[in-house]
N, C-alpha and C positions, 0 to 999 in steps of 0.2 A: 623907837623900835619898830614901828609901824611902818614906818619910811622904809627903814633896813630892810625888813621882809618885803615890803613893796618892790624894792629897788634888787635884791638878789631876783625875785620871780621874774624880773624884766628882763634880767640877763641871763637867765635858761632858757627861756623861749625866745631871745633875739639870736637867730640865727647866727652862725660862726663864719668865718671869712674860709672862700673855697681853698682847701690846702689839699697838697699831693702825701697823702697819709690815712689811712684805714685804720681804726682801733676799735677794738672790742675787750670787754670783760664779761663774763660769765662765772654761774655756780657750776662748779664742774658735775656732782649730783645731779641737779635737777635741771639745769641747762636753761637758768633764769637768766637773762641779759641784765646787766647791772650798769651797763655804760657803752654805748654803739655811735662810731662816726665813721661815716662811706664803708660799713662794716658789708654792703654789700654788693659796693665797687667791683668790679672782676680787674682782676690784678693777676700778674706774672709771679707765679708762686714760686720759683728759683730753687732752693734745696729743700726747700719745705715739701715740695714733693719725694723727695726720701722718706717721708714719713708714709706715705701710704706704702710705697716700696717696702717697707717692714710689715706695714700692716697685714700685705698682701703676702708675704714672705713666711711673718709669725701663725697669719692661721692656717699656713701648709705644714707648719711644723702642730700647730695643738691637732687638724685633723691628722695628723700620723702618715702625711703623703712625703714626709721628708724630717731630719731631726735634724736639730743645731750642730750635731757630730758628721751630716753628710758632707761630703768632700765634693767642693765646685773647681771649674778649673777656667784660667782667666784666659780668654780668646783674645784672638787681634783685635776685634772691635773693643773689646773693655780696653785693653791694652792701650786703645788708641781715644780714647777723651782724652778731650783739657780737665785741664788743672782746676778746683784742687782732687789730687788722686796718691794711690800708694805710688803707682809707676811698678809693677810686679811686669814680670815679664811677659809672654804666653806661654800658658803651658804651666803655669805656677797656680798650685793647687792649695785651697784657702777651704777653711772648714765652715757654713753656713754663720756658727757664731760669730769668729771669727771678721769675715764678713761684715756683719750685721754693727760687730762694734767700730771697724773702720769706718762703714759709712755716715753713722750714726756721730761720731766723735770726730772724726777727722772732714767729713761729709765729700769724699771720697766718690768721684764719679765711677771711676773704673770698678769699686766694689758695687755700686747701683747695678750695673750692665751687669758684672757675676751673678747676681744674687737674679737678677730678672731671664738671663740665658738659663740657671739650672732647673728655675720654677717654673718659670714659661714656655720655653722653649728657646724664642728668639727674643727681641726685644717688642717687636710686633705685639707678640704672644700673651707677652705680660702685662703690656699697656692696655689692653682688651682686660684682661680681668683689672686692673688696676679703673678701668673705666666702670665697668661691672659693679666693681665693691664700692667705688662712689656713690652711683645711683640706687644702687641699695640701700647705702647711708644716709642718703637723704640729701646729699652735696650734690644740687642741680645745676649749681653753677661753675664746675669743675670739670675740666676735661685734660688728660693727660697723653701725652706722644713719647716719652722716653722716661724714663724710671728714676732722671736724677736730677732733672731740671735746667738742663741746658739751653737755651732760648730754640724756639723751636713755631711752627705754627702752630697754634691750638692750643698750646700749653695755657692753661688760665685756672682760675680759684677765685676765689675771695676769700677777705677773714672769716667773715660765716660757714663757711666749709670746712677751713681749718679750725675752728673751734669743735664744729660737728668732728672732726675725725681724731682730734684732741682725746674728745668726750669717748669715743668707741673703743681707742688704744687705753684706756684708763676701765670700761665696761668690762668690755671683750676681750681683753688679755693683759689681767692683772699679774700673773704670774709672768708674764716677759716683759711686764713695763721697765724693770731696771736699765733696759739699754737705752730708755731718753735721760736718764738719770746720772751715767757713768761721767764722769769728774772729767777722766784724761785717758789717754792710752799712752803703752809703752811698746813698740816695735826697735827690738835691738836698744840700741843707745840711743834712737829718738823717742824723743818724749811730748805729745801733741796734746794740748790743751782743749778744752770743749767751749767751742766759741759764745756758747752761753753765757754773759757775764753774772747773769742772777744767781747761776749755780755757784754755788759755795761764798756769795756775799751778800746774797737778798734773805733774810730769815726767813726759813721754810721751803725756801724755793728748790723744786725737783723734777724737772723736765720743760722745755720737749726738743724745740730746733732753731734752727738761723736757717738763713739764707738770703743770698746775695747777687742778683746779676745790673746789671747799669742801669736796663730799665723799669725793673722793680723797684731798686732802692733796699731798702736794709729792712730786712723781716725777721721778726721774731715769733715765737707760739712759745710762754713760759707757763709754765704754773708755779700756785705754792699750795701750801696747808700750814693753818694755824687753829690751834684749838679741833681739830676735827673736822675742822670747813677745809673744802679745795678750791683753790678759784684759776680759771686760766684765761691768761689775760693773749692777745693776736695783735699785732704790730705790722703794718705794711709801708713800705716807702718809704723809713725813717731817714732823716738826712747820713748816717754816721751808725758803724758798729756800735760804739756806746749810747747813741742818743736811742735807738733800738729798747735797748735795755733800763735805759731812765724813762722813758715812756710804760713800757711795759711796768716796770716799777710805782711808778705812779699810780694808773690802774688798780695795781693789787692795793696800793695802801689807802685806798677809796673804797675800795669793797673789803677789806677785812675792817677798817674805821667804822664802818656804817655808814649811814646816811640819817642822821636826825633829823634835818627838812626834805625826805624822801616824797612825803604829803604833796611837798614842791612840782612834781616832775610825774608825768603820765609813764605809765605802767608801759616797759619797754618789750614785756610779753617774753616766749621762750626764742631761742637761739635757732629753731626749725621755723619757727615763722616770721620771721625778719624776710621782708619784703626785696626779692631782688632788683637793682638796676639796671636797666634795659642802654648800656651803653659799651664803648670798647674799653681796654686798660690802659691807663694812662703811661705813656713812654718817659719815664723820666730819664733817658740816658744824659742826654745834656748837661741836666743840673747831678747826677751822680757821674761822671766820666767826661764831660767836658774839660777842653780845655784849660779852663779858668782853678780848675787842680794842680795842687801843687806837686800831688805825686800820687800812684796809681790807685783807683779803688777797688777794695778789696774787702773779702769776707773777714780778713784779718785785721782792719781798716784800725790802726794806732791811733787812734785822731784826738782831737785836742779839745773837743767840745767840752769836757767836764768843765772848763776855765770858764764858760760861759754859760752852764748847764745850770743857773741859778735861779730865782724867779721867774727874772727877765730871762731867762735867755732856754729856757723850760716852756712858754709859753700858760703859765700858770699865772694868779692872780688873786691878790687878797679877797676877792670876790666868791673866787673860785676854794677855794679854802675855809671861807666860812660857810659855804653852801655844801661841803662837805663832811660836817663839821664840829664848826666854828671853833678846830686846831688844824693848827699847820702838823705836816709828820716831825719828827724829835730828828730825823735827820735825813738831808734834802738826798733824794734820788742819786744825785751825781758824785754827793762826795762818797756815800757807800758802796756806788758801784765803781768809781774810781782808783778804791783801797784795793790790798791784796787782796786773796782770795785764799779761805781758809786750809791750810794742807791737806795735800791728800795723798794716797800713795797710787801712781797711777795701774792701772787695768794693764798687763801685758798681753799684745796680740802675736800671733805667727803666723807663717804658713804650713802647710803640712796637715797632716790627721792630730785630731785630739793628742795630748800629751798630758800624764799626771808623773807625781812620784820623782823617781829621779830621772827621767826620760826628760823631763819639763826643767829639772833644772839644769840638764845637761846643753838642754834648747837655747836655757839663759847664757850660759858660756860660750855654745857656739855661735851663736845671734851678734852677740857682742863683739867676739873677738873678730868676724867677719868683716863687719862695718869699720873695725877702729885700723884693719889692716887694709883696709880698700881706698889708695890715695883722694879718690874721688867719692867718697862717702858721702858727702851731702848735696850726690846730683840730683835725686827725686825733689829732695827739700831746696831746691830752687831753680825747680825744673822750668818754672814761669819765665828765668832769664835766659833760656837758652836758643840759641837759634833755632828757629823752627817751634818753639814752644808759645803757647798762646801765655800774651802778656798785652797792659792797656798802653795805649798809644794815645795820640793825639787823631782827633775826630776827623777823617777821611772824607766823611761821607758813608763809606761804605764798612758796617761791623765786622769785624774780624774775628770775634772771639778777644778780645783784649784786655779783661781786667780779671783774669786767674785770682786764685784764691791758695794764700799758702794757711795754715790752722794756728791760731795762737793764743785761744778763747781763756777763758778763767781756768783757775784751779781749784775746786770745789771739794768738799765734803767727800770722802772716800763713802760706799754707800757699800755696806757689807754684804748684801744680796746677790752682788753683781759678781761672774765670774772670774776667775781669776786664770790668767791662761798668760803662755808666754810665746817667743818665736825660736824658730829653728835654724832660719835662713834666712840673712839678709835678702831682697833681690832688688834693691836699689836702686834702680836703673830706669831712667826717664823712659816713659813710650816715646814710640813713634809719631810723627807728626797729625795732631788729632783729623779723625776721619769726621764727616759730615754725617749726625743718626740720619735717618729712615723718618721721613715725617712724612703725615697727613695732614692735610693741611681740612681744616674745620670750617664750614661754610656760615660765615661772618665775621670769621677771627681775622683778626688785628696782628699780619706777622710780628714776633719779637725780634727784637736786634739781638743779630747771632754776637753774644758774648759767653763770659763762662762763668760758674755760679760756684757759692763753699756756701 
């Protein structure tokens, strides 16, 4: 036994082999780090910037400068991101909520740029406060240029950021956290899944985001609760949509487990003073969108890792499991995230002014019938193959915007807090050929390869 414990101590403090991947776990309360690796990397935050986009969004509506019932309307520039997006037209008028759950669910460029033109002004406008409310929060290592996370100059985070801003959306507006919580939405007869695979298969698991562009790699920010504890675990660079999610999974079943040899392992301190690194964000386009793919990546990304998502192919180790310990979890990460996903009944969105009563279910009928009469009904939903539409390619040299995101995430737990609202009007219709944001370019930053993020 002596040997044992000798021999686990040797392998916590023997350093880990350098990997393109950022993880963190945290108490989501008191914002204890429970488990941190390159947690303070600066990395290309991708959709995970939607989440400050709400944040910055949600407390214009608690101070009373706007309410989820205002009515935004979508310009040519929203109109014109890549993919992934609703594709609404210009001139189509979407209600803050509304809104807020496309983005959130669908993670929806073209609602980011709505939601940032009607609170900011322009997109400039908003990214300034979106910068504001970072450094306020304590995220120093964060800098934002557009509101949805399209590869951009400047654009950067780290996990430690996003854990902080995790912790603030769960503080500072409990009463709107349901919209990182929502299962699925329903616009007309489509039906889009919440790319979160933990929602509605990880027990307890309730929130927050994905996000996806080539050279970030697969990001995730989840939480859960179990017995009264929250804990939220940050994911950066994952190889694979699922592996995202097996990682993140892992994480929480390490910190709701406990730690019995915790004795083992120096005190990782709170989540605000995690030591930043003084370097640029690593470019993973290569190894996410390289040619050596068999077919495009995506936030939607189908991929097959569960088949090899098992000890070995998890990067875990009988070592690693009894220094956690000394049980393995009753059931491996990948087969539970692999499984269905528990029913739910999905969130309907529209456009138009709030609707209740039978206004809303007259919305349902004519929403539907529009779509199922429109021969080309599922242009927005595969608007990534269309000419002119950003989609991923073989490696030029030069980024194009190429690996779109169309939403196909889990199906989760219907969460009864969360509104319930439906549409009025299809308006289906691919944008216009995505336009170029407005960037600043940030004096150090590391351009990103212009792709496109869900």
């Amino acid at each position: 036994m002596k040997w044992i414990i000798v021999g686990v101590a040797l392998a916590i403090a023997a350093p880990r082999a350098v990997q393109a991947e950022a993880l963190l776990l945290i108490e989501a309360d008191t914002g204890k780090v429970l488990q941190a690796e390159n947690a303070t990397m600066p990395w290309y935050p991708a959709s995970l910037s939607k989440l400050m986009t709400a944040y910055v969004t949600l407390k214009a509506v608690k101070e009373g400068r706007i309410s989820l019932d205002t009515l935004l309307t979508v310009s040519p520039v929203a109109a014109s991101q890549s993919p992934s997006k609703m594709g609404f037209k210009p001139g189509t008028q979407v209600t803050v909520d509304n809104a807020l759950k496309m983005m959130l669910v669908k993670s929806a460029n073209d609602m980011a740029v709505v939601l940032a033109e009607g609170v900011g002004g322009s997109i400039d406008g908003f990214t300034a406060q979106m910068n504001e409310t970072a450094q306020h929060l304590g995220m120093t290592q964060t800098s934002y240029v557009n509101p949805n996370g399209l590869p951009a100059d400047g654009q950067i985070t780290s996990a430690r950021d996003m854990a902080i801003l995790a912790r603030a959306i769960i503080r500072d507006l409990p009463e709107y956290e349901y919209f990182v919580h929502i299962p699925s939405i329903r616009f007309g007869r489509r039906v889009t899944q919440n790319f979160n695979k933990l929602i509605g298969r990880y027990p307890g698991a309730d929130g927050f985001k994905t996000g996806f562009i080539c050279a970030s790699g697969y990001n995730l920010i989840g939480s859960a609760t179990r017995n009264g504890r929250r804990l939220i675990a940050v994911v950066m660079g994952a190889s694979s949509g699922l592996m995202r999610a097996v990682r993140a999974a892992q994480l929480l079943d390490r910190g709701f487990a406990g730690n019995s040899l915790s004795w083992l392992q120096p005190s990782l301190g709170n989540v605000e003073n995690l030591v930043p690194i003084n370097a640029s964000p690593p470019d993973l386009h290569e190894q996410m969108c390289g040619p050596h793919r068999k077919r495009p990546a995506s936030d939607e990304d189908e991929d097959t890792i569960a088949n090899n998502a098992g000890a070995s192919g998890t990067g875990e180790s009988g070592v690693t499991f009894f220094a956690a310990g000394l049980q393995p979890p009753m059931t491996k990460p990948a087969e539970l995230l692999a499984g269905p996903a528990a029913p739910s009944e999905p969130i309907p969105v529209y456009t138009g002014p709030t609707r209740t009563g039978a206004a809303l279910i007259a919305a349902i009928a004519a929403d539907t019938a529009t779509q199922t009469s429109r021969p080309h009904g599922k242009q927005s939903h595969h608007a990534a193959k269309k000419p002119g539409a950003v989609t991923e390619a073989k490696d030029t040299g030069r980024d194009t915007g190429k690996d779109a995101a169309k939403n196909t995430g889990a199906r989760p737990v219907r969460h009864t807090n969360a509104k319930s609202d439906v549409s009025s009007k299809s308006t289906d219709q691919a944008a216009a050929k995505p336009a170029k944001p407005k960037t600043a370019a940030k004096p150090g930053a590391k351009p990103a390869p212009k792709n496109t993020n869900g």
